[in-house]
Structures are given as structure tokens and as C-alpha cells.
C-alpha positions as CSV (number, residue, x, y, z in Angstrom):
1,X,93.6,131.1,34.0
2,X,89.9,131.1,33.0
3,X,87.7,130.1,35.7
4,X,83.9,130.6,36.7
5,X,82.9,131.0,40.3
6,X,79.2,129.7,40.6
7,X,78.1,126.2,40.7
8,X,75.6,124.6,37.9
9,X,73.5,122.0,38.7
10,X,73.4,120.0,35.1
11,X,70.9,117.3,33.6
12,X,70.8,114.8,31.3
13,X,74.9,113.8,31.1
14,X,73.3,110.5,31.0
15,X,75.3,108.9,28.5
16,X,78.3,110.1,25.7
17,X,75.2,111.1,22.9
18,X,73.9,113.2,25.1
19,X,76.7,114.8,27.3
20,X,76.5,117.9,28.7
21,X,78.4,120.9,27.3
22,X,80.5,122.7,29.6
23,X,83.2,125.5,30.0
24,X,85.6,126.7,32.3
25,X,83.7,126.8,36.3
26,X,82.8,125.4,38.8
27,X,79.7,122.5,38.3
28,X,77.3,120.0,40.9
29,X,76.4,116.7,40.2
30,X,73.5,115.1,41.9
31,X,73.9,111.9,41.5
32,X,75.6,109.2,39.4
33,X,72.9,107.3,37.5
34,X,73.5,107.4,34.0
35,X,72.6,104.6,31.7
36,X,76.3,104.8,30.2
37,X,79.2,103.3,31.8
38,X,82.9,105.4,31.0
39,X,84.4,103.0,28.4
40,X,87.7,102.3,27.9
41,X,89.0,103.0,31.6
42,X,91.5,105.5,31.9
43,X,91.6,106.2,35.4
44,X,92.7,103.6,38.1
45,X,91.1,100.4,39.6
46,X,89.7,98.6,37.1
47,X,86.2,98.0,36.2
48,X,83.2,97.4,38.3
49,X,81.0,100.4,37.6
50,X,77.2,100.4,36.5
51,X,76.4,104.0,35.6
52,X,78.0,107.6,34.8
53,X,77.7,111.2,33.9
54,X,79.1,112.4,30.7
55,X,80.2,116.0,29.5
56,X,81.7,118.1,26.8
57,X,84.5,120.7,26.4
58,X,85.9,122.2,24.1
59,X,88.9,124.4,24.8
60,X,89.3,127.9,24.5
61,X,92.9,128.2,24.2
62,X,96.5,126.4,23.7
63,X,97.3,125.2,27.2
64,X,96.4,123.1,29.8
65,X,93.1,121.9,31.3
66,X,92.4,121.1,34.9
67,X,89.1,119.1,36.3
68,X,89.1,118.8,39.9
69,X,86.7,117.3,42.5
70,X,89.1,118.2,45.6
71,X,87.0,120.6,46.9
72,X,86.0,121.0,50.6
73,X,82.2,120.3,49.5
74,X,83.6,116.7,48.8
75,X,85.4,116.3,51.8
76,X,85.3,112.3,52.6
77,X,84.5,111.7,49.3
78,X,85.2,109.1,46.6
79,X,85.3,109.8,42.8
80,X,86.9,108.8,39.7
81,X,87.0,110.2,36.3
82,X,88.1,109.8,32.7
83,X,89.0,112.4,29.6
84,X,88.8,111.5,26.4
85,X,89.3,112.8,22.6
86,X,87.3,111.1,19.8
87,X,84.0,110.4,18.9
88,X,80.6,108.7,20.9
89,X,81.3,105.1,20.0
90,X,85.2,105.7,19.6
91,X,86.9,107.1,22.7
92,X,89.9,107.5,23.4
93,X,91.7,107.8,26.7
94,X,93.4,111.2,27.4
95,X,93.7,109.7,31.4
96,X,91.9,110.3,34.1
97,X,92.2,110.0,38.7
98,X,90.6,107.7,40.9
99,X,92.6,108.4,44.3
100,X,94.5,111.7,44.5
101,X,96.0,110.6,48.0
102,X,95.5,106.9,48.7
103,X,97.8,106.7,51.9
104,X,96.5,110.4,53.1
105,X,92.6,108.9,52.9
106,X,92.1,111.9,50.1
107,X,89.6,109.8,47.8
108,X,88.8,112.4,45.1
109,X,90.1,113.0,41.8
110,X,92.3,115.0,39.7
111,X,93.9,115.8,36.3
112,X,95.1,117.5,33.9
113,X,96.0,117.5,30.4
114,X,97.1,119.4,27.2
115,X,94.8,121.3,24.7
116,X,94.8,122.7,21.3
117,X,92.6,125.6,21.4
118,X,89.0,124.3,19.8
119,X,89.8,120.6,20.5
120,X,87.0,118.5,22.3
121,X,87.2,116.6,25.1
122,X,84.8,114.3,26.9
123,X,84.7,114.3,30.8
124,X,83.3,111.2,32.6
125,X,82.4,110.1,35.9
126,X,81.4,106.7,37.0
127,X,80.0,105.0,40.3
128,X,83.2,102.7,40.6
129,X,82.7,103.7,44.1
130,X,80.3,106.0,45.4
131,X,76.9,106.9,43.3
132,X,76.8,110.0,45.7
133,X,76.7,113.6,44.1
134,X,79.3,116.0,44.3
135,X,81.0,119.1,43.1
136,X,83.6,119.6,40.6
137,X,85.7,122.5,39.2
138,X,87.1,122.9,36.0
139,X,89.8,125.6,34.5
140,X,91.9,126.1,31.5
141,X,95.5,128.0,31.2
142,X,96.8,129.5,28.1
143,X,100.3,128.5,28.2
144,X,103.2,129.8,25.7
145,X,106.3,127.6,25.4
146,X,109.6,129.2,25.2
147,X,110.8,129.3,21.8
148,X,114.7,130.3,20.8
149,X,117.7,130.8,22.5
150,X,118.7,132.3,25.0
151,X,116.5,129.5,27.1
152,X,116.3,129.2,30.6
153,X,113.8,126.8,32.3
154,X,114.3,126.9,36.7
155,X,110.4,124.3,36.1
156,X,108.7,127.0,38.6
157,X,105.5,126.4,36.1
158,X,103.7,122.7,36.1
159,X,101.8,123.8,33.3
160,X,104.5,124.8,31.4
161,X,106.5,121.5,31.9
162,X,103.0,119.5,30.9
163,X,102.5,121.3,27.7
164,X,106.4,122.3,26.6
165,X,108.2,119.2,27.8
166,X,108.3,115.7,25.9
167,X,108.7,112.7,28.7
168,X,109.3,109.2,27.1
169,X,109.0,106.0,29.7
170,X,111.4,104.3,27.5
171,X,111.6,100.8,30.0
172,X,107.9,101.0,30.0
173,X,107.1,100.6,34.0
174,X,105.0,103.5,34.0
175,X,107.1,105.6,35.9
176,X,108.9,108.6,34.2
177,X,110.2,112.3,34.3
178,X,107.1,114.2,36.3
179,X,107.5,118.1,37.7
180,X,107.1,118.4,41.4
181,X,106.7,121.2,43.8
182,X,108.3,120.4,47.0
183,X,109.7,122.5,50.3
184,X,112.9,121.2,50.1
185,X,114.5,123.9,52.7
186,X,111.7,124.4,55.4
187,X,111.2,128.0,54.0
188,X,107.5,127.2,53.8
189,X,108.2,127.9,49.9
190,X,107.7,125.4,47.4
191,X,110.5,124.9,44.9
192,X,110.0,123.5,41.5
193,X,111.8,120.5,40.0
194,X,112.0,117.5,37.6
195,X,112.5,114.4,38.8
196,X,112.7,110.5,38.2
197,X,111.2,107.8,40.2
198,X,112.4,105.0,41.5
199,X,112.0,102.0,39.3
200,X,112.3,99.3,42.5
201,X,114.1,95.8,40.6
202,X,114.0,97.1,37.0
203,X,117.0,99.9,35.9
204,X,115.3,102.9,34.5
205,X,115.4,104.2,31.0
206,X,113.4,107.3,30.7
207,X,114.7,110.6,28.5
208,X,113.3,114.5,28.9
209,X,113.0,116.6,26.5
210,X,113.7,120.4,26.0
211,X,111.0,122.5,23.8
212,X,112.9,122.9,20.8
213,X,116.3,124.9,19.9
214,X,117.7,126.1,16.4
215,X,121.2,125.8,16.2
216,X,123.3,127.8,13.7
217,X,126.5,126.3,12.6
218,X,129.9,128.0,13.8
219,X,128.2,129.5,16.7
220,X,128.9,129.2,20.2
221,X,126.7,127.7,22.8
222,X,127.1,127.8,27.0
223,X,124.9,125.0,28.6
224,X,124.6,124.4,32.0
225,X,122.1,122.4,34.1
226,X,122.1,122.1,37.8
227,X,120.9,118.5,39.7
228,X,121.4,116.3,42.8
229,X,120.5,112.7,43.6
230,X,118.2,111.8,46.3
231,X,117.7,108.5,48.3
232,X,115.6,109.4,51.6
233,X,116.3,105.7,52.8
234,X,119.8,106.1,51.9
235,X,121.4,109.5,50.3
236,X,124.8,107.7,50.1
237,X,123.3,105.4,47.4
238,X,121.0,107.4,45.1
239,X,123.1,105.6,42.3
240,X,121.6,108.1,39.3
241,X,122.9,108.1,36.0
242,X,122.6,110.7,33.9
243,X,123.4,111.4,30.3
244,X,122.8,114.9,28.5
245,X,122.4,115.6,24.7
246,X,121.3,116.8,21.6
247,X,119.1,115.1,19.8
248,X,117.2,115.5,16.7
249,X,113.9,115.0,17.7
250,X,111.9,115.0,20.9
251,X,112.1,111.0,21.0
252,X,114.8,107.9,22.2
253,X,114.8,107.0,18.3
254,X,116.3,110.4,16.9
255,X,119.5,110.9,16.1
256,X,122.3,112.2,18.3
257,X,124.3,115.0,17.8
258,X,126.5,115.3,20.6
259,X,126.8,114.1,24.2
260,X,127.4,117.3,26.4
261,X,127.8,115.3,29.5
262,X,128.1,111.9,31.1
263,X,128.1,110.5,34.8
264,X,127.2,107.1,36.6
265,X,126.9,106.5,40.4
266,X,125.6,110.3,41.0
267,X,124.5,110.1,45.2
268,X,122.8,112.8,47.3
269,X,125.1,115.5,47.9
270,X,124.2,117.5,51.2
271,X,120.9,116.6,53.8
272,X,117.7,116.6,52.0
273,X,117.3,120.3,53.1
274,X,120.4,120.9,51.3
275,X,119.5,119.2,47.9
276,X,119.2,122.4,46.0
277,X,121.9,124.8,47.5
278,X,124.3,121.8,47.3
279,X,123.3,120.8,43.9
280,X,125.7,120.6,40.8
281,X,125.9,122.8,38.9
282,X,127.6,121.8,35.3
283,X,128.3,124.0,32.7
284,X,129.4,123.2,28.9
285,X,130.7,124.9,25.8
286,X,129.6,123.4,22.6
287,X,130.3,124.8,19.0
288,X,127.3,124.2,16.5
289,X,128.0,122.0,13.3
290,X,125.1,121.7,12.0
291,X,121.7,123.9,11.2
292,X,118.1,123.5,12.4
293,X,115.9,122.1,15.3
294,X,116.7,119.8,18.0
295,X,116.4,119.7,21.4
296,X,118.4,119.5,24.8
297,X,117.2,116.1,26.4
298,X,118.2,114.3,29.9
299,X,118.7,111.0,29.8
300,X,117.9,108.5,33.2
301,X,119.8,104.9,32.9
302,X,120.0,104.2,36.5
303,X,120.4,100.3,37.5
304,X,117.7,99.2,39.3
305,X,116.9,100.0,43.0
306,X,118.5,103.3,42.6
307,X,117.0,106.5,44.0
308,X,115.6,109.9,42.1
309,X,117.3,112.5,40.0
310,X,116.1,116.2,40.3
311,X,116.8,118.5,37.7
312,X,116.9,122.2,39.1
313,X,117.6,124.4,36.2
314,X,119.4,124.3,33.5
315,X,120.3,127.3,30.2
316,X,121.1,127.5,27.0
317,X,122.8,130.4,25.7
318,X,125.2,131.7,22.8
319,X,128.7,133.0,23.7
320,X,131.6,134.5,22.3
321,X,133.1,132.6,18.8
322,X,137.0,132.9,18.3
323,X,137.6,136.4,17.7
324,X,134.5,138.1,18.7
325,X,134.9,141.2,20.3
326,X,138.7,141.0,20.5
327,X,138.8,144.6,18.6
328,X,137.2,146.3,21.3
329,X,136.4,146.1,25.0
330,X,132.8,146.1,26.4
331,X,131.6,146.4,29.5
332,X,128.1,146.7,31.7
333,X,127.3,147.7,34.7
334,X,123.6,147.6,36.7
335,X,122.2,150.1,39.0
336,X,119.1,148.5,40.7
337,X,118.3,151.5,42.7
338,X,117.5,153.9,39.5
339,X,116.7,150.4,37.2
340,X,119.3,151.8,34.5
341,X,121.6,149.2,32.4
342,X,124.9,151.1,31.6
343,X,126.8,149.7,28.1
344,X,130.9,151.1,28.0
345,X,132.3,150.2,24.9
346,X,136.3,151.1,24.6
347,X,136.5,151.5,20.6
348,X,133.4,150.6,18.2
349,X,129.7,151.8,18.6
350,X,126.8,149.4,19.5
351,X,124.5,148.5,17.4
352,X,121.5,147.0,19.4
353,X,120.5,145.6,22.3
354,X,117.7,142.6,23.1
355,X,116.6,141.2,26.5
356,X,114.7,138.2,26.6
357,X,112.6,136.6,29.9
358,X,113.8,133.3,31.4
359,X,111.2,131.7,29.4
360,X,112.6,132.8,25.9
361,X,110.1,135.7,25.4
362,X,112.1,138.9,24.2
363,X,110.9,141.9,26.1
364,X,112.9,144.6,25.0
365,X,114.5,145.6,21.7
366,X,116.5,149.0,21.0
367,X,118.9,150.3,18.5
368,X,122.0,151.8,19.9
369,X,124.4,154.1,18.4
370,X,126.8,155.2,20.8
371,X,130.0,154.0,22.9
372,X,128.1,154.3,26.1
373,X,124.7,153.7,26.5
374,X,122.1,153.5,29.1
375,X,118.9,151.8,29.1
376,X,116.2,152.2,31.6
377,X,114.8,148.9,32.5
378,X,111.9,150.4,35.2
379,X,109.1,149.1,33.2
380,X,110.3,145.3,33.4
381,X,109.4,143.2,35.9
382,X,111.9,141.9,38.6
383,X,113.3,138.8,37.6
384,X,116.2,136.8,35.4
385,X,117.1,138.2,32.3
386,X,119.6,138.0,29.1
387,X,121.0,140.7,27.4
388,X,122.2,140.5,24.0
389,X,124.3,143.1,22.9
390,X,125.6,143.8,18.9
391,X,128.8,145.3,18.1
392,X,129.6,145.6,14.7
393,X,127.8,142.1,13.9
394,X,129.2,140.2,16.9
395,X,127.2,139.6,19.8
396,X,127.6,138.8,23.4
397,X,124.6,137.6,25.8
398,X,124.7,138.6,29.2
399,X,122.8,137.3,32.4
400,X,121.3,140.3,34.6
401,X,119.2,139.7,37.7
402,X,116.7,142.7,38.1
403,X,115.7,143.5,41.4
């Protein structure tokens, strides 16, 4: 995350032409008076503004940017700001905050948004209501996307669900797939999830999308994906349904290739403290057809008045084909006090080993010779991990927990 510590007083944001050019910090205004007002509105509440203060960014990396006034300079506050891409004379809404709390009396704004490294953005603030200075804070976040399979996503990263995932409000009531931190347990620890709102009197229709996946035809895939419904006014009737596929495109017009799994009526299973460690978990075996990209996507068509989804975790991961491995017997074992992976082999030699991060990123790749084998895994970070493993061109992925 790039982020600057000292706070610049800046002039003459006056209008679009003449917006100030800003990076990554933190940034004072002193008062709302420009002769332009934001236009189109992209935050909340409607028009009634009569000046603002423009800037410019252009970002430094592929990613996520973040403009905050929720800062305790601001406290008992009021702001509102917009983004946009395009041109002076031919904006166009990224979005933008009025009211980061409305019910908790937090009045300030927040957002954030994707960027392509050397994209511009404009930031504006209007009087809608307040004129009054104040700070704000801005910050951008390289962010890589998991790319390949194995792929596991457990959505500990909000940046990484707003610049990997593809949301689509199919039923168009503004409400959609969003990722949330929440203490689910009482550990005092956050825990990362997707989930659906409620859609009140209208049944929802809203689809998530995986980054993309290339399958290769003949081969073996393991999916699983763990969830729970929720209903705080009344667990018994969450009344989620949830369809999961593979689709050819990150969108609700592609084309589907299969339908992995299917349930209606899905209710909250356990107390709300309970909703993850009594979560399903469902796992499925699917055998690739077809070559190419698609993507994993969840699929919300819950009747109306129903409750919320939340999406955990889920994997993708090859397995053993029909045959694989059936020559010879293989088998691992994982000290964690000396960090060393140990490979047995009962007949043929390995050829190589790869482990990739939960994110997709491969970490470690070795050629391998022998019928046992030992790798030392010290220099890798505790964590989730998978292991492929190549004998005589088959291969079998493994999960390992480092710790």
C-alpha cells in the first residue's frame, strides 16, 4: 500500500480545468467554494450543491484506490464525494459516498475503486451539506489476481475481491454480491466473506464470478465451496437459493457448461456465532470436456423476502484421472517442527514438485529424481498450500497446512 503521512494544504481545485493533481497521502481542504459544482452525481442524496473542489490522480499501479475523509480531524463531520474517469466536460461516474454510517451518525465519506496503472481519475467534493474544510486521505494497493489452478479464495482480502471478482445485479435493485468482514464468533477477529443482501418484496437474481480458470479436456477437477444462510430475524427462514457453475464468461449471458451444484430453501444452520464452523461444506468432481477459459460463478435466485447467503471459501483443484498413479504407490508426510516435506514413492521416481499459495501464485518449483525425497519448506511462510507432485507424467495435487 502506498501511502504519504503529511497533510497538504492545496489551492485552486476550483473547478474540473483546473483540478489539482494529487498522489497517494494524506491532503487538507479549507473550504468548499469552488465555482464548479460535481456533475453527474455519483454519490448519494441527490442534488442541491453550489460549489466544489476538484482533483486529479493518476494511478501508480494495477489495484485498488481508496479516498477517505474518516479521519478523527473530521470527527462530526459531513462530506460527500465523487470519482470519475473521462474528460473536463465529459465525466463519468466511477461512484462515490455521502454517509459512511447513517444510523451510527458517521457523516463522512468513503470509497474505493479499481485502477489500471496510469489511468486518471478525477476526485470531487461538493457542499451538498457542509462548505466546512476538512481532511482527507488517499492510498492505492497493487493487487495481483490469482491466475490458474490450483485456486483457493477463503475472501480474507477486500481488495482482492473488488479488483478479481465480477458481481452482476442481474434483478437490477441495487443490491448484489459485496465482501464483508465481520466477527462472526466473538473472537474479536474479523472473518472474511461474500454475501447477498436481502432484496425485501423482489426475489433476487444476482451471479459472482471467479477470476478466470483454464480447463484442459480429460482432466480431473475437485471443487468445493463452503456457505450457510443467515436470517437474524429468523434463521429458520433464510430461504437462499443457490446455483453453482461454469460458465463461459464472467457475465449472466455466457454460456453454461455445467451445473456443479443446485439447492433451494438453504436456512441458517447453527446460532449466528456458529455460521462458519457449522457451514457446508460441498465438494464436487467434475471431468473437463472442453479447452480454455471460464470461470466458477455463484448464482443467488432466492424468492423474495429471503435472507443472506455467505460464501466462506471455496477451491478448485485437479485430481487423479482413471488410471493415474495406479502403477505405483505415493505417499507424503509433513514434519512442522524441522519444516521438511517427505515424498515415498513405492516403484517409479518423481519427476517434480510445485507448490502454489492459496491465491494461485506458485512459490516453489524443484526437479526430483529419486523414490524418496525431502524438501525443506523453512523459507515459506505459514499458511495453506498445494503440492503438485509428477510421476512419470501423472500428477497429483495435495493440500498442506504449514505451520
Amino acid at each position: 500500500m502506498i501511502l504519504l503521512g503529511v497533510a497538504y494544504v492545496l489551492n485552486a481545485q476550483d473547478s474540473c480545468l483546473t483540478a489539482t493533481a494529487i498522489s497517494a497521502g494524506s491532503f487538507n481542504v479549507t473550504t468548499i467554494n469552488g465555482t464548479e459544482i460535481p456533475s453527474p452525481i455519483c454519490a448519494e442524496n441527490g442534488t442541491g450543491s453550489s460549489g466544489g473542489e476538484w482533483y486529479i490522480f493518476t494511478a501508480t499501479v494495477d489495484g485498488v484506490a481508496h479516498v477517505t475523509t474518516d479521519l478523527p480531524a473530521n470527527a462530526g463531520g459531513d462530506t460527500r464525494m465523487h470519482v470519475y474517469t473521462g474528460t473536463c466536460g465529459s465525466l463519468i461516474c466511477v461512484g462515490g459516498n455521502d454517509d459512511i454510517d447513517i444510523s451510527g451518525g458517521n457523516y463522512l465519506s468513503d470509497f474505493t475503486w479499481i485502477v489500471s496503472n496510469g489511468a486518471t481519475y478525477y476526485i470531487a467534493f461538493d457542499d451538498r451539506w457542509s462548505a466546512s474544510g476538512f481532511d482527507f486521505e488517499l492510498t492505492e494497493s497493487s493487487v495481483s489476481c490469482p491466475s490458474g489452478i490450483p485456486l483457493t479464495e477463503d475472501f480474507d482480502s477486500s481488495n482482492q475481491f473488488a479488483t478479481c471478482y465480477t458481481v452482476e445485479d442481474t434483478d437490477g435493485n441495487g443490491v448484489s454480491w459485496i465482501h464483508q468482514f465481520l466477527d462472526l464468533d466473538g473472537d474479536l477477529i474479523d472473518e472474511g466473506f461474500a454475501t447477498n443482501g436481502t432484496n425485501g418484496n423482489k426475489s433476487k437474481n444476482d451471479w459472482l464470478f471467479s477470476p478466470p480458470i483454464t480447463l484442459v479436456p480429460g482432466t480431473d477437477y475437485h471443487i468445493s465451496f463452503k456457505f450457510n444462510g443467515a436470517d437474524a430475524a429468523n434463521p429458520n427462514k433464510a430461504d437462499e437459493d443457490l446455483e453453482v457453475v461454469i460458465i463461459d464468461a464472467a457475465s449472466s449471458s455466457g454460456t453454461v457448461l455445467t451445473t456443479l451444484y443446485s439447492q433451494t430453501g438453504i436456512v441458517q444452520t447453527g446460532l449466528f456465532e456458529e455460521l462458519e464452523t457449522l457451514a457446508t461444506t460441498q465438494m464436487v468432481n467434475y471431468t473437463s470436456t472442453v479447452s480454455g477459459t471460464y470461470y466458477l460463478a455463484f448464482h443467488i435466485t432466492s424468492p423474495r423476502n429471503s435472507g443472506f447467503l455467505l460464501l466462506f471459501d471455496y477451491s478448485i483443484d485437479q485430481t487423479l484421472g482413471v488410471g493415474d498413479f495406479e502403477t505405483t504407490s505415493f505417499k507424503h508426510f509433513y514434519n512442522s517442527d524441522s519444516d521438511i516435506l517427505t515424498l515415498k514413492s513405492s516403484n517409479l521416481s518423481f519427476d517434480n514438485i510445485e507448490l502454489y499459495n492459496i491465491i494461485g501464485q506458485q512459490v516453489l518449483s524443484n526437479k526430483l529424481s529419486q523414490t524418496d525425497e525431502t524438501i525443506n519448506l523453512s523459507l515459506l511462510k505459514d499458511g495453506i498450500y498445494f503440492v503438485k507432485v509428477n510421476i512419470d507424467s501423472n500428477t497429483q495435487t495435495i493440500k498442506l497446512l504449514k505451520n
